[in-house]
C-alpha positions in Angstrom: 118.2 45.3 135.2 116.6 45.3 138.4 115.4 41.7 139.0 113.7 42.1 142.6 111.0 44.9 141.3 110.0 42.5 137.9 110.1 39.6 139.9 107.5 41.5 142.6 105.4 42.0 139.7 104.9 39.1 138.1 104.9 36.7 140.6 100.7 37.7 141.2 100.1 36.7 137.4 102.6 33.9 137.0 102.8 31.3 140.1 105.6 29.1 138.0 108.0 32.4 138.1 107.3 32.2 141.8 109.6 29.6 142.3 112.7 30.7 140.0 115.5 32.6 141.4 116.5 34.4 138.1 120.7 34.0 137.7 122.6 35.8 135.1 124.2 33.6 132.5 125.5 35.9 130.1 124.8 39.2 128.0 125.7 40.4 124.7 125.7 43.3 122.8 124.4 43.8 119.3 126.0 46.3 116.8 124.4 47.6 113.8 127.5 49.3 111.8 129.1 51.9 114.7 125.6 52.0 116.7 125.2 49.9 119.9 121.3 48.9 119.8 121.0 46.8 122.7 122.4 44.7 125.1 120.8 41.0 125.6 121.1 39.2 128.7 119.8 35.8 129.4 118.8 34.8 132.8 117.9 31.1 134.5 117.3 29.6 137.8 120.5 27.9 138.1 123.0 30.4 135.8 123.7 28.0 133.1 121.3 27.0 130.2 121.2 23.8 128.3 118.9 23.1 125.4 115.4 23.6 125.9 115.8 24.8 129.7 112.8 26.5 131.1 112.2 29.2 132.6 114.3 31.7 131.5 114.8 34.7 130.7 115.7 37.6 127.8 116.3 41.1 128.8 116.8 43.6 125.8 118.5 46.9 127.4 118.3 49.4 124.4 120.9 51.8 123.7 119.3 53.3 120.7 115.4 53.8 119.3 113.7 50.8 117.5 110.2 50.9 115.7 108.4 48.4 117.4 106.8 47.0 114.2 109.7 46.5 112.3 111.1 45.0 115.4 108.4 42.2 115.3 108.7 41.8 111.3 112.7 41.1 111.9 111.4 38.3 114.7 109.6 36.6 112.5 111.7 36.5 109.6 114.2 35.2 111.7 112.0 32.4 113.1 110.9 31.3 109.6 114.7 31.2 108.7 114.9 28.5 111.4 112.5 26.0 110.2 111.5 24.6 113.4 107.7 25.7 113.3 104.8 25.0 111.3 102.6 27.5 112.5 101.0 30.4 110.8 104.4 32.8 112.0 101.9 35.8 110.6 99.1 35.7 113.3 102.4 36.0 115.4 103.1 39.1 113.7 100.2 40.4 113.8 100.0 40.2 117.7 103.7 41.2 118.0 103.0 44.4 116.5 100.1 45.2 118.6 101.3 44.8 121.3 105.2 45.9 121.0 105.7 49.6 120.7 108.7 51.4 119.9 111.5 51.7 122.5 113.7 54.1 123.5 117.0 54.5 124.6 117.4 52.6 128.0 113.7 50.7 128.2 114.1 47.2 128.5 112.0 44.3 126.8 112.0 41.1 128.8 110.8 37.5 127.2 109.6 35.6 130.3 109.8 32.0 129.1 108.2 29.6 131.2 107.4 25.1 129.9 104.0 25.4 128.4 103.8 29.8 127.4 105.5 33.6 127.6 105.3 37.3 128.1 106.7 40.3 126.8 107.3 42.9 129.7 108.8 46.4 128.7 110.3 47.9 132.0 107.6 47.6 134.3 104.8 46.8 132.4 103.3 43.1 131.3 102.3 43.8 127.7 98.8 42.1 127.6 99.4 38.8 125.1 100.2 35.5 126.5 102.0 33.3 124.0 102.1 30.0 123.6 104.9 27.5 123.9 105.8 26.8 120.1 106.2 30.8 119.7 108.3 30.6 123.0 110.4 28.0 121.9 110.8 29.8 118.5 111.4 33.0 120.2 114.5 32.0 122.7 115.9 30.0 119.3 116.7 32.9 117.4 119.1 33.6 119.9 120.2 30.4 121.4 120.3 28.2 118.5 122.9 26.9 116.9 121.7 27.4 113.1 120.6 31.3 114.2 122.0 34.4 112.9 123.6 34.9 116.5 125.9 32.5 116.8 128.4 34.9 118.2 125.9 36.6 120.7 125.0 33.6 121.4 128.4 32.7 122.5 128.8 35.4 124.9 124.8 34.9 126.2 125.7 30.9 127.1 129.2 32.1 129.5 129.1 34.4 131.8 133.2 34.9 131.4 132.6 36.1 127.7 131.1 39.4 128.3 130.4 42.2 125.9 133.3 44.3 126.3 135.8 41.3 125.7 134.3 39.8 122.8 132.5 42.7 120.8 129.8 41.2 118.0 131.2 41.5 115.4 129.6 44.5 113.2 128.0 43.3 109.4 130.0 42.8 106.6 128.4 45.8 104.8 128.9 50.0 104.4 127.9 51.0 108.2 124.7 53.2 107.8 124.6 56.6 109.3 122.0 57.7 111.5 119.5 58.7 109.2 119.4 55.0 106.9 120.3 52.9 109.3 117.6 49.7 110.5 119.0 49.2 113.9 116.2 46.4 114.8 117.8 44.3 111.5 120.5 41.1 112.4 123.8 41.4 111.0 122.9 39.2 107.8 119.5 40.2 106.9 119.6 40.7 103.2 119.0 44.5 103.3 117.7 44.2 99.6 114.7 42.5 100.4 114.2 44.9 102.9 113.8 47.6 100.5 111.6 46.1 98.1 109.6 45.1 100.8 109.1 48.8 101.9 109.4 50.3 98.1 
């Protein structure tokens, strides 16, 4: 990812990015069955993250092509799994899936997180929503909490000496899909059975 050109850009619109000299902490990569999606990387001022540390970053590098909507229905099933909000998590998904399109092999989604709000950035564009700081804190918690469905990319995001190739996610405990069934954009234990009703 090249930090100096998205820094240049969004230190116009946001003057509390001005100030943070963006360090690598870690990066993971998700597997869904024998397809690498993407690789995550989370970035801070000072290379380390502790609970609630702001600003930060999330950098999604996608290896493989994700719908965009379904991508922002897995977010939010994910955040209601957490419990930690009580807002309405559909007016989120509604603006998530206006505003995130589909990706393609090698385009990167960042999550700017700053104290009080956040933005999505794909490549070299600022997708136009500003969120607020409950979604933000929701957001960065399906990866970096502790009762999350990533506890083991989360591992490898929080040290920089546990990277990707040493510790592999581990892939789902189910058939691996081929490339015509399979939901890349789905977390290793999302029930897939509810996922077909849903769409059926």
């Amino acid at each position: 990812m090249k930090l100096k050109p998205l820094l240049l850009l969004i230190l116009g619109l946001f003057p509390t990015a001005l100030f943070a000299q963006w360090l690598s902490v870690g990066k993971a990569d998700y597997n869904w069955g024998p397809f690498h999606v993407y690789t995550l990387s989370l970035y801070t001022e000072t290379g380390a993250y502790q609970d609630d540390q702001r600003p930060l970053m999330l950098a999604f590098k996608y290896a493989k092509s994700v719908e965009g909507k379904n991508f922002a229905i897995t977010l939010i099933k994910e955040i209601d799994k957490l419990r930690i909000t009580k807002a309405d998590t559909r007016k989120w998904q509604e603006e998530l899936q206006k505003i995130l399109p589909d990706f393609s092999p090698n385009d990167t989604l960042t999550y700017i997180a700053l104290k009080d709000k956040g933005y999505f950035v794909l490549n070299d564009t600022i997708l136009g929503y500003e969120f607020d700081a409950e979604f933000t804190d929701a957001f960065v918690a399906i990866w970096l909490s502790s009762n999350g469905n990533f506890t083991q990319l989360r591992e490898q995001l929080l040290d920089k000496q546990k990277g990707s190739e040493e510790n592999p996610t581990p892939q789902p405990e189910t058939v691996p899909p081929d490339e015509e069934n399979a939901n890349p954009e789905l977390p290793p234990n999302y029930p897939l059975n509810d996922r077909e009703k849903e769409m059926a």
